[in-house]
Backbone as CSV, one residue per row, in Angstrom:
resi,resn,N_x,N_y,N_z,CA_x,CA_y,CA_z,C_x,C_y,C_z
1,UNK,1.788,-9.438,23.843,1.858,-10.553,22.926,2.218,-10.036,21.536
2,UNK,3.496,-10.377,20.905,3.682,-10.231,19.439,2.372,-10.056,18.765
3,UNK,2.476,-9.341,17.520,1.384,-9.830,16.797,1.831,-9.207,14.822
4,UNK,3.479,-10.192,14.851,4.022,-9.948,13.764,2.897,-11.113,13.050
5,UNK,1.905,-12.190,12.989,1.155,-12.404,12.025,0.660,-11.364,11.113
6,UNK,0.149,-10.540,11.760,-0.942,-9.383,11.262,0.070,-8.630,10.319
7,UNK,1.363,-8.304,10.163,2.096,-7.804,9.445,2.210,-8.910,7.966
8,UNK,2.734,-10.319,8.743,2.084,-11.309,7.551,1.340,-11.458,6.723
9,UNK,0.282,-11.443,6.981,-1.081,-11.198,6.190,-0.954,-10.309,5.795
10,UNK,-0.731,-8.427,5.973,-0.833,-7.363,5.354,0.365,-7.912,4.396
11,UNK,0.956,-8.406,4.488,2.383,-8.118,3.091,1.346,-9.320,1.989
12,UNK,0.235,-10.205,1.829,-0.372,-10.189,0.834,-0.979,-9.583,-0.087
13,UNK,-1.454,-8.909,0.208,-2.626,-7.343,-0.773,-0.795,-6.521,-1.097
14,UNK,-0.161,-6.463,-0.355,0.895,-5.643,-0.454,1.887,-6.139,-1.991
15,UNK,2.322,-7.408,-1.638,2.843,-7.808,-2.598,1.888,-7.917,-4.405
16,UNK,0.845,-8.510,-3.625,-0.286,-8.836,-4.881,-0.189,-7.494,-5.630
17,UNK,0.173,-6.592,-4.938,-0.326,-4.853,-5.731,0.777,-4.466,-6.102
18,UNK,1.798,-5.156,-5.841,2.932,-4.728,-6.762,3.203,-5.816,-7.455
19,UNK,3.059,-6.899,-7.746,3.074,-7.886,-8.852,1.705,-7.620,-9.915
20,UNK,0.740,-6.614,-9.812,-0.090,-6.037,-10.676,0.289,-5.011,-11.335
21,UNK,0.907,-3.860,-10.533,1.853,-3.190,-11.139,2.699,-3.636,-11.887
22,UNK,3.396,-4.081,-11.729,4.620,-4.299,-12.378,4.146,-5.480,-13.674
23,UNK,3.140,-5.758,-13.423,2.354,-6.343,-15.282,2.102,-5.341,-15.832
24,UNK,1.156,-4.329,-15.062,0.727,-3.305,-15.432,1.430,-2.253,-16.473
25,UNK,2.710,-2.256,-15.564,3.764,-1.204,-16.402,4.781,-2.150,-17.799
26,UNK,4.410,-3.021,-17.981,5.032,-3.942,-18.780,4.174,-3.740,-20.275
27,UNK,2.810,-4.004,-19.611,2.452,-4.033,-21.549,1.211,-3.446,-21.269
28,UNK,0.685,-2.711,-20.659,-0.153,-1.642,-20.088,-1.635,-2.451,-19.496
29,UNK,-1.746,-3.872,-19.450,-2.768,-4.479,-19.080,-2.202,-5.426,-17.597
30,UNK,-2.973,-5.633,-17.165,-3.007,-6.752,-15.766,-4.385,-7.272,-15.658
31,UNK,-4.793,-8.372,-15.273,-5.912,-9.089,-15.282,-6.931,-8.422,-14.998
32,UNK,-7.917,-7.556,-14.734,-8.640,-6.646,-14.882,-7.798,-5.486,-14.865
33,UNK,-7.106,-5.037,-15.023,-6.609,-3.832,-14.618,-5.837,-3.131,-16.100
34,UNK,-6.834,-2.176,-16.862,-6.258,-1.796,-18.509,-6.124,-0.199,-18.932
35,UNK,-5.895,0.176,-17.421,-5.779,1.658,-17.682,-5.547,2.277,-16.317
36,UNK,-4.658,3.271,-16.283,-4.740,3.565,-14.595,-4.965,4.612,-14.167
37,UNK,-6.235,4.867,-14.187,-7.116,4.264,-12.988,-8.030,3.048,-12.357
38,UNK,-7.633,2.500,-13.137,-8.532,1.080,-12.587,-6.896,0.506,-11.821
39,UNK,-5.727,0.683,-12.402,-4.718,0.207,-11.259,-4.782,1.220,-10.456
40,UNK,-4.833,2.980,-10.314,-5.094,3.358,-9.215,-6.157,3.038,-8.255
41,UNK,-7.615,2.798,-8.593,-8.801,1.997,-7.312,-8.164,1.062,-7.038
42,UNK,-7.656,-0.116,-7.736,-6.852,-1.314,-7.409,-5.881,-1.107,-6.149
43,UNK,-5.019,-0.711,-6.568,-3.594,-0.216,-5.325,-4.198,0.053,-4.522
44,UNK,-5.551,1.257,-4.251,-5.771,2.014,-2.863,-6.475,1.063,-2.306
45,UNK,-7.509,-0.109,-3.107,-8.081,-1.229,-2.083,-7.208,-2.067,-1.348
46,UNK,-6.023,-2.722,-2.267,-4.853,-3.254,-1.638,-4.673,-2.939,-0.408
47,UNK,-4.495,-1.685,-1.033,-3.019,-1.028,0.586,-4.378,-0.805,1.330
48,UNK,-5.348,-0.191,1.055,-6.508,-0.272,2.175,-6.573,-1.360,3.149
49,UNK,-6.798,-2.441,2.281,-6.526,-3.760,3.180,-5.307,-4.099,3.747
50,UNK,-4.483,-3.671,3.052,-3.354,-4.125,4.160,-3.435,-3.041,5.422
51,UNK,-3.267,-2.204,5.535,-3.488,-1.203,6.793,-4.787,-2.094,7.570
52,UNK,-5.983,-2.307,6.954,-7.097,-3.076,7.884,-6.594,-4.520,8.026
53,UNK,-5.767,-4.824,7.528,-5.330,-6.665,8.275,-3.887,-6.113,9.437
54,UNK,-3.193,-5.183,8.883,-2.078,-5.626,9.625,-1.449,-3.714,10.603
55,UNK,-2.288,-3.205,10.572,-2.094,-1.893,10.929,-2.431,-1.987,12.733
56,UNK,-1.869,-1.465,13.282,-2.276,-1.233,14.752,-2.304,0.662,15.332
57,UNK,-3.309,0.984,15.555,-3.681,2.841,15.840,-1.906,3.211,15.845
58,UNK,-1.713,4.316,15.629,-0.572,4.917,15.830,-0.474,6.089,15.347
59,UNK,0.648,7.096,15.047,0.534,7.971,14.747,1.960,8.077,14.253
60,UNK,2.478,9.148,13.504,3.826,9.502,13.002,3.579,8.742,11.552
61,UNK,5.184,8.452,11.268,5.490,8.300,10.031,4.749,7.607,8.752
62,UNK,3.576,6.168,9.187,3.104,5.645,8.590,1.670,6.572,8.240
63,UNK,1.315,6.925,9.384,0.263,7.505,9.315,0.248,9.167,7.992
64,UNK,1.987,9.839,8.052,1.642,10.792,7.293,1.915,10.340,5.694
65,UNK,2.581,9.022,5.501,2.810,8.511,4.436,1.470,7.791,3.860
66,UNK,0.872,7.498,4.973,-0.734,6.669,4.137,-1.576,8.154,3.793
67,UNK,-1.707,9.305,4.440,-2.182,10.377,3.328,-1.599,10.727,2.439
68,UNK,-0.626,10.673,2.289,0.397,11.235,1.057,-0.165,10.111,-0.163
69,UNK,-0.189,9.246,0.155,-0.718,7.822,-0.522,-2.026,8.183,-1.017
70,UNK,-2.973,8.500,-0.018,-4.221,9.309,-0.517,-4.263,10.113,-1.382
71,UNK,-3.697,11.317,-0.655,-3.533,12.306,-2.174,-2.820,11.757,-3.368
72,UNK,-2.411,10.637,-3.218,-1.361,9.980,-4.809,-2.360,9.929,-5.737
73,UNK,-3.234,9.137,-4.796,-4.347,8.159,-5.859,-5.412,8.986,-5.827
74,UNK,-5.712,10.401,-5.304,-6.827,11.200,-5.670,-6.081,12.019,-7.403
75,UNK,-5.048,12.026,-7.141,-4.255,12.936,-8.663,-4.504,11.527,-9.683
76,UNK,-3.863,10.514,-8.993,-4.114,9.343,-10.355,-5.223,9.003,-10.984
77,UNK,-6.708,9.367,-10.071,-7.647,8.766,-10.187,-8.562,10.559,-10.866
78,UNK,-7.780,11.361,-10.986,-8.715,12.388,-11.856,-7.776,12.597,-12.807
79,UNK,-6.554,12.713,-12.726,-5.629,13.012,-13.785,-5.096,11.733,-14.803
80,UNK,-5.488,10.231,-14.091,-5.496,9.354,-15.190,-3.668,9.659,-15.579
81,UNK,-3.056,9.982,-14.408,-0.986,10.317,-14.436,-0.743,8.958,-13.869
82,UNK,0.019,8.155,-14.989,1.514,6.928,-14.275,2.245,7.695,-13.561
83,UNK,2.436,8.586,-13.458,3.584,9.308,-12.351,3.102,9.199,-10.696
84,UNK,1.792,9.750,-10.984,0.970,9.350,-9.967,0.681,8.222,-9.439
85,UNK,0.184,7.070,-10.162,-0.016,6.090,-9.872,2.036,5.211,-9.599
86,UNK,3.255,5.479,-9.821,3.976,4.977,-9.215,4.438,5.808,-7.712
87,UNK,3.810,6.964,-7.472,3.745,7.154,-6.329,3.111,6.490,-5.210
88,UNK,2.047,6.130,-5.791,1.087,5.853,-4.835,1.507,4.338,-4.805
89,UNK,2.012,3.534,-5.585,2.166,1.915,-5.082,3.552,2.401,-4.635
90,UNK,4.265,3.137,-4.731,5.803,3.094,-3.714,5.298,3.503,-2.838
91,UNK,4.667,4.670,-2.086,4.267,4.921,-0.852,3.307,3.694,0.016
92,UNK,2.561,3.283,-0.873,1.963,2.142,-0.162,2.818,1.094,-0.149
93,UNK,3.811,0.429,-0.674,5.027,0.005,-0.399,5.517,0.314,1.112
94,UNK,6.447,1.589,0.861,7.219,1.978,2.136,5.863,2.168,3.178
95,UNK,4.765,2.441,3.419,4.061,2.402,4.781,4.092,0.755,5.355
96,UNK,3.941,0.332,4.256,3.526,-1.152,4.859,5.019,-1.661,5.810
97,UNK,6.259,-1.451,4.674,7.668,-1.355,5.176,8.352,-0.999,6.413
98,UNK,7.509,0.498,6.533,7.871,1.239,7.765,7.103,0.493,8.662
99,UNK,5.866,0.054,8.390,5.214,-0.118,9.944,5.752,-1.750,10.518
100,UNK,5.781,-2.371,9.655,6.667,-4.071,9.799,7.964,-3.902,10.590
101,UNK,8.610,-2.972,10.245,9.918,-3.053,10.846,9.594,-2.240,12.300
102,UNK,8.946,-1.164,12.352,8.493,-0.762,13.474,7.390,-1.835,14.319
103,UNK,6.718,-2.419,14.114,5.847,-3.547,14.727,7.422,-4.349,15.401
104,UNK,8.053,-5.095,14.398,9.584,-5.915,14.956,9.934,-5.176,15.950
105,UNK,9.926,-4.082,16.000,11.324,-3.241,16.651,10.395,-2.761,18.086
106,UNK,9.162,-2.859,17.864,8.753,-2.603,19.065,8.697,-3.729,20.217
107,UNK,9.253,-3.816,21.807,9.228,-4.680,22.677,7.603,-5.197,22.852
108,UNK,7.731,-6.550,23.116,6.340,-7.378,22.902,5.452,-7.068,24.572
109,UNK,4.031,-6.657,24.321,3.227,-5.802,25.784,3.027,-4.492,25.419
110,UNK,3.810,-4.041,24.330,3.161,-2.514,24.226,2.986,-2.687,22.593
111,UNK,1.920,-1.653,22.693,1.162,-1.558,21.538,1.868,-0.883,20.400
């Protein structure tokens, strides 16, 4: 059984975290969010949730891009680096990306 909903729902927290960003990087505030690291905890709950609404077990590409994502937001979140923190919302970007089009692309009955 399809289960492109669950990709649906994950592209909310997904999008929401880059329409925070992208206030964020505009005039350095977003509705709670006034320094980053508070947009780095922000992003990693996001994309946290999106992986827990719309993620299914797997392994490969998403999986080594959501640690890479980890380590983004462990540098953003001690080093207080925008460099860091636009890593970590593009990587949480492209995982969510990669796994949607891979969910599509996979025939419906297998996981």
């Amino acid at each position: 059984m399809p289960q492109e909903w669950r990709d649906a729902v994950a592209a909310a927290p997904v999008l929401f975290m880059v329409a925070l960003s992208v206030d964020f990087l505009a005039d350095g505030t977003a509705i709670w969010v006034h320094d980053v690291r508070a947009m780095a905890v922000t992003a990693l709950l996001l994309g946290s949730a999106a992986v827990v609404l719309g993620a299914r077990p797997r392994s490969g590409a998403p999986a080594w891009l959501g640690v890479t994502a980890l380590a983004a937001a462990v540098v953003a979140l001690v080093t207080g680096s925008g460099a860091a923190l636009a890593v970590l919302v593009g990587l949480i970007t492209v995982v969510w990306v990669v796994s949607t089009v891979r969910h599509l692309r996979t025939p419906a009955g297998r996981p």
